[in-house]
Short mmCIF file of the C-alpha atoms (twelve columns), coordinates in Angstrom:
data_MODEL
# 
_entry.id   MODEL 
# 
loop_
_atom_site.group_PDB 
_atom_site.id 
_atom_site.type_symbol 
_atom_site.label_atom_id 
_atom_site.label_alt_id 
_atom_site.label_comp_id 
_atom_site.label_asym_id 
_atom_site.label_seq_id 
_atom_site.Cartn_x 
_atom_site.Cartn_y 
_atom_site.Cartn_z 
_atom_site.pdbx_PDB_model_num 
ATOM 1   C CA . UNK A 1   168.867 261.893 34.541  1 
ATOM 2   C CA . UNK A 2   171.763 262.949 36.301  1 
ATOM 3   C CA . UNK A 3   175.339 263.795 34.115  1 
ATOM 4   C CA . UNK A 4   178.337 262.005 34.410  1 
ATOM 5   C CA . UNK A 5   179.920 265.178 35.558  1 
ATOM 6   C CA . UNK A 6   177.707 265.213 38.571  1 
ATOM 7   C CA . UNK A 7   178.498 261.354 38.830  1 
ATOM 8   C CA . UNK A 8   182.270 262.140 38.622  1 
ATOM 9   C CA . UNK A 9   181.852 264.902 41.491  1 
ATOM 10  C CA . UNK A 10  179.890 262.537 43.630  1 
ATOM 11  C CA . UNK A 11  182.191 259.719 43.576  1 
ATOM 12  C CA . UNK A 12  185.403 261.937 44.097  1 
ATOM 13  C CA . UNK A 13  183.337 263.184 46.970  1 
ATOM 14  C CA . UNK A 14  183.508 259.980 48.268  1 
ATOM 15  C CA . UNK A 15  187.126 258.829 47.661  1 
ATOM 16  C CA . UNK A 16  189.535 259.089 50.455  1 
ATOM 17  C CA . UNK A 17  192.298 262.014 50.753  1 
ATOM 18  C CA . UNK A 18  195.999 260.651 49.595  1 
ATOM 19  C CA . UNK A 19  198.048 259.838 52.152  1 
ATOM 20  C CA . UNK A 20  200.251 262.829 53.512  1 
ATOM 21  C CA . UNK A 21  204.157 261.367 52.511  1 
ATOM 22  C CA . UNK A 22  206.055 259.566 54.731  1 
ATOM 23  C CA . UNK A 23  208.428 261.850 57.499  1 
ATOM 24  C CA . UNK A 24  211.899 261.443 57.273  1 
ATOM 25  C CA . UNK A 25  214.756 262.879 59.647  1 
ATOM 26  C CA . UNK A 26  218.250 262.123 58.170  1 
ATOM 27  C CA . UNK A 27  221.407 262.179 59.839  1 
ATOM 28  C CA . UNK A 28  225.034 261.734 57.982  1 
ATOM 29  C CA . UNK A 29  228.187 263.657 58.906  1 
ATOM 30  C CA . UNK A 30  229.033 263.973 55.134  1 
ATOM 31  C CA . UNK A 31  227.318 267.214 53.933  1 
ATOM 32  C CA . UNK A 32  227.683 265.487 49.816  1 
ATOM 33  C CA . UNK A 33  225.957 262.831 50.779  1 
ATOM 34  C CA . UNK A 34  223.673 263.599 52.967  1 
ATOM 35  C CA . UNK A 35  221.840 266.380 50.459  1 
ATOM 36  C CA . UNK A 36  222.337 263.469 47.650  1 
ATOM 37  C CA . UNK A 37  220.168 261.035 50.181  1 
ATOM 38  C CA . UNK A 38  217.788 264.250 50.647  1 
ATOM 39  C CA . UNK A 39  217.152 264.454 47.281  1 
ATOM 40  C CA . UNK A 40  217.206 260.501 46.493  1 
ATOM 41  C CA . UNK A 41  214.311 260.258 48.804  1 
ATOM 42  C CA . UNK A 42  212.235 263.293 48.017  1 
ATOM 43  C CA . UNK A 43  211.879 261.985 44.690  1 
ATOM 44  C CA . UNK A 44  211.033 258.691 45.773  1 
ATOM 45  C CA . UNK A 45  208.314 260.660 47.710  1 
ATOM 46  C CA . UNK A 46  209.282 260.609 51.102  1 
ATOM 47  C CA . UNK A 47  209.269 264.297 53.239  1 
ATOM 48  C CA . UNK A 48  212.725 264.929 54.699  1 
ATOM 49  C CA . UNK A 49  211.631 267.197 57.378  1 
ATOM 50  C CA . UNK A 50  215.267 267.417 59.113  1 
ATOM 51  C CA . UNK A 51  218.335 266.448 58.259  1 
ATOM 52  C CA . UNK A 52  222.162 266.919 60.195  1 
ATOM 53  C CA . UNK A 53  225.686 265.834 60.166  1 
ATOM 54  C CA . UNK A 54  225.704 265.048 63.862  1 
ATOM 55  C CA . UNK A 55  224.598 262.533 66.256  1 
ATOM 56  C CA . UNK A 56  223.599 264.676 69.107  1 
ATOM 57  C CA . UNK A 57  221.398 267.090 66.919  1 
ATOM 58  C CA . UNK A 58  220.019 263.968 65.550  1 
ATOM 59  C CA . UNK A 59  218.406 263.187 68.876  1 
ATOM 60  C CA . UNK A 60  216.770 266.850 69.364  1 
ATOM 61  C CA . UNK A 61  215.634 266.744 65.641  1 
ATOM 62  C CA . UNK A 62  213.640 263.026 66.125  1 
ATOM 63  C CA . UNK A 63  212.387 264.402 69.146  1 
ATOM 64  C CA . UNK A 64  211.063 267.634 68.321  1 
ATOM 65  C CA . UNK A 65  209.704 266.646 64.709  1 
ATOM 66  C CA . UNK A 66  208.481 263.020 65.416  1 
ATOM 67  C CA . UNK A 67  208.787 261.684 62.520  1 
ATOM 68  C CA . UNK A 68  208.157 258.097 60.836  1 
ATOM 69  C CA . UNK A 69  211.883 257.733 60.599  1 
ATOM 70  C CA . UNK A 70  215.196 258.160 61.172  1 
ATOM 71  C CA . UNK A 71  217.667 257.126 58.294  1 
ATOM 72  C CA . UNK A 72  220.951 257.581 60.445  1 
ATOM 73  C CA . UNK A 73  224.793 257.129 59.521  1 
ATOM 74  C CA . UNK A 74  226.991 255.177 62.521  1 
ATOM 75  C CA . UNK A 75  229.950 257.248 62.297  1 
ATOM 76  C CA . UNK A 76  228.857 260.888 63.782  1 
ATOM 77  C CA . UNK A 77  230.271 263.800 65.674  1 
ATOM 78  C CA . UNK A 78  228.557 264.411 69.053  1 
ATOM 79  C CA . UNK A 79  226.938 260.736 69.573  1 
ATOM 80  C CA . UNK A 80  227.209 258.181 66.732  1 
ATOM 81  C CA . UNK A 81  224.340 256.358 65.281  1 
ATOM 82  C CA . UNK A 82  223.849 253.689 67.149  1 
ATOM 83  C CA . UNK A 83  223.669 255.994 70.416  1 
ATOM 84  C CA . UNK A 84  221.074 257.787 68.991  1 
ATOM 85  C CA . UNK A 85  219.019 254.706 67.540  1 
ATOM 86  C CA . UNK A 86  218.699 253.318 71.540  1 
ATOM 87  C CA . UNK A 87  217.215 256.470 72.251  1 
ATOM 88  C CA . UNK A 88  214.795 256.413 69.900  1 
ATOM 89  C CA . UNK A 89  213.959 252.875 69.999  1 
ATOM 90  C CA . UNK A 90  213.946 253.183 74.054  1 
ATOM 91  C CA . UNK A 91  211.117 256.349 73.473  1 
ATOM 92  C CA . UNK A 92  209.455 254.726 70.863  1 
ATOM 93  C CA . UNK A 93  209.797 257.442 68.439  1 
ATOM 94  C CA . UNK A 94  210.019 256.289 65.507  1 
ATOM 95  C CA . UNK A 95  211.409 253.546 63.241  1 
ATOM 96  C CA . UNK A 96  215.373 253.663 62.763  1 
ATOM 97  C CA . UNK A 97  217.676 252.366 59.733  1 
ATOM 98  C CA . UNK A 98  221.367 252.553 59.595  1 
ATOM 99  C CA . UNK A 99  222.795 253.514 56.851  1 
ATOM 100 C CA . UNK A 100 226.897 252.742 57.307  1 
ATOM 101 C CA . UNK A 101 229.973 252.016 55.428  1 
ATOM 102 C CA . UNK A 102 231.150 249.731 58.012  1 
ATOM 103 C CA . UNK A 103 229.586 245.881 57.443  1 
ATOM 104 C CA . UNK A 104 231.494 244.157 60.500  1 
ATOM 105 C CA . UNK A 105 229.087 241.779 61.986  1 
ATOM 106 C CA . UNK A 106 229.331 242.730 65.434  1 
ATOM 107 C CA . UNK A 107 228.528 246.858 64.329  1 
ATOM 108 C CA . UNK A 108 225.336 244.890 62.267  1 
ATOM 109 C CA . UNK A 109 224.732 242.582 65.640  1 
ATOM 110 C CA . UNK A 110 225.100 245.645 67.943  1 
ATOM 111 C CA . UNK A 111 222.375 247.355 65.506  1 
ATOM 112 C CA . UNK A 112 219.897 244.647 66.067  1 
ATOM 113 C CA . UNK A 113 220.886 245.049 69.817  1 
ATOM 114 C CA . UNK A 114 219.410 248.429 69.567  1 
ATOM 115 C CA . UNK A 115 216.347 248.287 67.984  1 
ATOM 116 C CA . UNK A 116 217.575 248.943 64.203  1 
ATOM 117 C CA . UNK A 117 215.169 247.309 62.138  1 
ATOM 118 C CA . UNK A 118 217.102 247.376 58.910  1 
ATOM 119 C CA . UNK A 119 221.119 247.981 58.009  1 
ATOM 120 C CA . UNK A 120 222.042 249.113 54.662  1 
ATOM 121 C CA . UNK A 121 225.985 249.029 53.637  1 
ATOM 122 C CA . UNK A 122 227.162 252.207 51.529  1 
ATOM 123 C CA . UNK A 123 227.227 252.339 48.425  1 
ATOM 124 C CA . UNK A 124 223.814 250.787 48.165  1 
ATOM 125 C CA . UNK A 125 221.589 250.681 45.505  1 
ATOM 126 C CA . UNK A 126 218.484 253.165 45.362  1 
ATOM 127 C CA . UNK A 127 215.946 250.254 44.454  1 
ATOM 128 C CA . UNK A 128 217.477 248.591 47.855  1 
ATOM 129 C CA . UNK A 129 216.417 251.958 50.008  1 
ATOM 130 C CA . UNK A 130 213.006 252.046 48.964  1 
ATOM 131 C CA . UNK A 131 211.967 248.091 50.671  1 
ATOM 132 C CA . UNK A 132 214.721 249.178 53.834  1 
ATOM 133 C CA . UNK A 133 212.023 252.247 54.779  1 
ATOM 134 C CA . UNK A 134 209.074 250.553 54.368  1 
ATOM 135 C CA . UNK A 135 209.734 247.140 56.181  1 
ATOM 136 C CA . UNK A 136 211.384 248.967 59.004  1 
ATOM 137 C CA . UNK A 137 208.427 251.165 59.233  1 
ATOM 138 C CA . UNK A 138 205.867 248.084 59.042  1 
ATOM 139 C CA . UNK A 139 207.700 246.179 61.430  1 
ATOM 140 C CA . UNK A 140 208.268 249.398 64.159  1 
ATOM 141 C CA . UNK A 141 204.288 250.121 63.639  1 
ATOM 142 C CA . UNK A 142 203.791 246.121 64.601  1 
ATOM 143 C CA . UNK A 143 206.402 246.180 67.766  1 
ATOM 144 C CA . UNK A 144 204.290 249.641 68.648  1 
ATOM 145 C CA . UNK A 145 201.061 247.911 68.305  1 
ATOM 146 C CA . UNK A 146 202.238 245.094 70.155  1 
ATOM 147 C CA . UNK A 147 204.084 247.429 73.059  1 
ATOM 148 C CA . UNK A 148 200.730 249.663 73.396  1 
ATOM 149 C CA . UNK A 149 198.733 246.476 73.868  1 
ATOM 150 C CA . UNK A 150 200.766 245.040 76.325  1 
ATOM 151 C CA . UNK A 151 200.578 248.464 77.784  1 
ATOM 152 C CA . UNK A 152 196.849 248.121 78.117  1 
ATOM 153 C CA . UNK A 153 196.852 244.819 79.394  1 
ATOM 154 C CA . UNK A 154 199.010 245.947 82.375  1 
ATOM 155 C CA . UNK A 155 196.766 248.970 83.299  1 
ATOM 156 C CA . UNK A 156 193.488 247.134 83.286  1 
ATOM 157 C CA . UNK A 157 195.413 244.440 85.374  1 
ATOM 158 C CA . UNK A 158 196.244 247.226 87.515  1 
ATOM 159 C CA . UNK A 159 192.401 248.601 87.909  1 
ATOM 160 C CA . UNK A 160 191.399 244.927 88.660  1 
ATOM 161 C CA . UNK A 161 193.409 245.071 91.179  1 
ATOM 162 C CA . UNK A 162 192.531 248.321 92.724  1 
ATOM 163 C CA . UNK A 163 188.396 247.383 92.326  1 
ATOM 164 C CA . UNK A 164 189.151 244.336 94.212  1 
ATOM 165 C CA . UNK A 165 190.888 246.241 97.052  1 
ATOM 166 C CA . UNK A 166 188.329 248.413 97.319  1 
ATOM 167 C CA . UNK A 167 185.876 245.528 97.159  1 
ATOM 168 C CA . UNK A 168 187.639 243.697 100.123 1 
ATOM 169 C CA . UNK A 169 187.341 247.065 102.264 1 
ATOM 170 C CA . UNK A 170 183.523 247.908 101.830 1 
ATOM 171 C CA . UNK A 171 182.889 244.103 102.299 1 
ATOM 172 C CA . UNK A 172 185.296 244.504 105.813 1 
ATOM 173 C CA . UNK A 173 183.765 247.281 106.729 1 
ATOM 174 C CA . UNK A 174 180.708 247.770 106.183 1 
ATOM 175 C CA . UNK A 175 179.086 244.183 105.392 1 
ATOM 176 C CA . UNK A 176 178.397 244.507 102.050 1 
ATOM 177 C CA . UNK A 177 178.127 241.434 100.158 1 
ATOM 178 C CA . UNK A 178 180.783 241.468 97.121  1 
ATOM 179 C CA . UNK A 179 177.733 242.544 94.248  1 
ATOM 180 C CA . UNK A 180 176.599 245.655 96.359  1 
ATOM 181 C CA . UNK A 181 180.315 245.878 96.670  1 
ATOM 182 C CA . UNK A 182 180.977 245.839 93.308  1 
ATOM 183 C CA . UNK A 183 178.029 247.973 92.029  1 
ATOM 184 C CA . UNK A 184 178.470 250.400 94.636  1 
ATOM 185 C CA . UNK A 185 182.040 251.311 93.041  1 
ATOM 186 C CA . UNK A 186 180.126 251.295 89.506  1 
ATOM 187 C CA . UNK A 187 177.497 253.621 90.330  1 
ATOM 188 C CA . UNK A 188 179.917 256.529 92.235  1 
ATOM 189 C CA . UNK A 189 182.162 256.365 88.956  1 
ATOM 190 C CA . UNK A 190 178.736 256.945 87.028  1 
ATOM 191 C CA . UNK A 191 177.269 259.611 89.585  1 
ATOM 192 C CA . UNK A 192 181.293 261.244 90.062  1 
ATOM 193 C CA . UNK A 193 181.861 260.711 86.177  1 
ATOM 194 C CA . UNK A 194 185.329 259.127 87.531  1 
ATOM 195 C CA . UNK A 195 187.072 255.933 86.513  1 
ATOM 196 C CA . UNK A 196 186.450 253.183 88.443  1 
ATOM 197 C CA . UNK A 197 190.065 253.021 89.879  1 
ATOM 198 C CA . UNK A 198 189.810 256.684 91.032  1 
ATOM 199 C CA . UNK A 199 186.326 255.316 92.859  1 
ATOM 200 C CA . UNK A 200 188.590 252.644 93.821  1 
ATOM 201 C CA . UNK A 201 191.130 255.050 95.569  1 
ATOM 202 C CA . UNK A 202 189.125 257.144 97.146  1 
ATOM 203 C CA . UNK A 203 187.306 253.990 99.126  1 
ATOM 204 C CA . UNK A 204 190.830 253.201 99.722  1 
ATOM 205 C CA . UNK A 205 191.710 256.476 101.251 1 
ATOM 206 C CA . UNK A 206 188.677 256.335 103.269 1 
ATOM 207 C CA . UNK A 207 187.467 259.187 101.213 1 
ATOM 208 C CA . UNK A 208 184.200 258.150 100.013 1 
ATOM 209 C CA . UNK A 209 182.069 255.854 102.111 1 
ATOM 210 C CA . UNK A 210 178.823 253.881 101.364 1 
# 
């Protein structure tokens, strides 16, 4: 009969590894608060793996350290917030939240313009940071999932298009009826261990012939 100790070592064989902490990259011009935000959300368990009191930095930082995102003030030397959060949003970095003093509807509007997913007005409340992070990053990991499939969608469109192409051309010139045409294109990306669209080129570019 086997012990419980060998029980206990089988099952936390079996459990999954805790997830690594969330990456943060902060950017606020005021040094004070910025280390007090640091600090706020290290012990809330996040990893702030950059942090800066300007704009442009802020860019090369999200860039360079990709992480799962960017908590950044508006009001910045070098480029101010909402500069920065079109870039990332544009590149698909990461997810972005605003943190800003300012609560005029057309800064929150222009936000939402950008990509922001959440606005938070200084001084905020710590228990009001914690929900901010994680809905932005849930909905940013939905728009990704969403962008990447449209994404695929396109590119497959794409290959159907170039197969058909090619199809047209073998059945042109050289009689073959639109199956051989078809399998023809399959079996060279088998025997070339090629895509189908690079097959698809090459009969295109009169490079490869039946």
């Amino acid at each position: 009969m086997s012990s419980h100790t060998d029980q206990d070592a089988e099952a936390s064989s079996d459990a999954a590894p805790p997830a690594a902490p969330r990456r943060v990259v902060l950017a606020e011009d005021e040094a004070i608060i910025r280390l007090d935000l640091k600090e706020t959300l290290e012990l809330m368990g996040y990893d702030v793996v950059g942090d800066t009191g300007r704009g442009d930095e802020a860019v090369d930082l999200i860039r360079d350290l990709q992480p799962d995102i960017a908590i950044l003030d508006i009001k910045m030397p070098g480029l101010d917030g909402l500069s920065v959060a079109r870039q990332v949003v544009e590149e698909q970095i990461c997810a972005v939240l605003i943190l800003s003093a300012f609560s005029q509807s057309e800064l929150v509007s222009e936000a939402s313009e950008a990509g922001v997913l959440a606005y938070l007005v200084k001084p905020f409340q710590r228990s009001e940071l914690l929900p901010a992070i994680e809905v932005s990053m849930a909905r940013f990991a939905q728009m990704k999932a969403l962008s990447d499939e449209n994404r695929k969608l396109t590119e497959q469109f794409e290959v159907r298009k170039l197969v058909d192409r090619a199809k047209g051309t073998l059945m042109d010139n050289y009689g073959l009826s639109e199956s051989a045409s078809f399998s023809f294109i399959q079996q060279s990306a088998m025997k070339k261990r090629l895509s189908m669209a690079k097959i698809a080129e090459q009969i295109l570019q009169d490079e490869l012939k039946p």
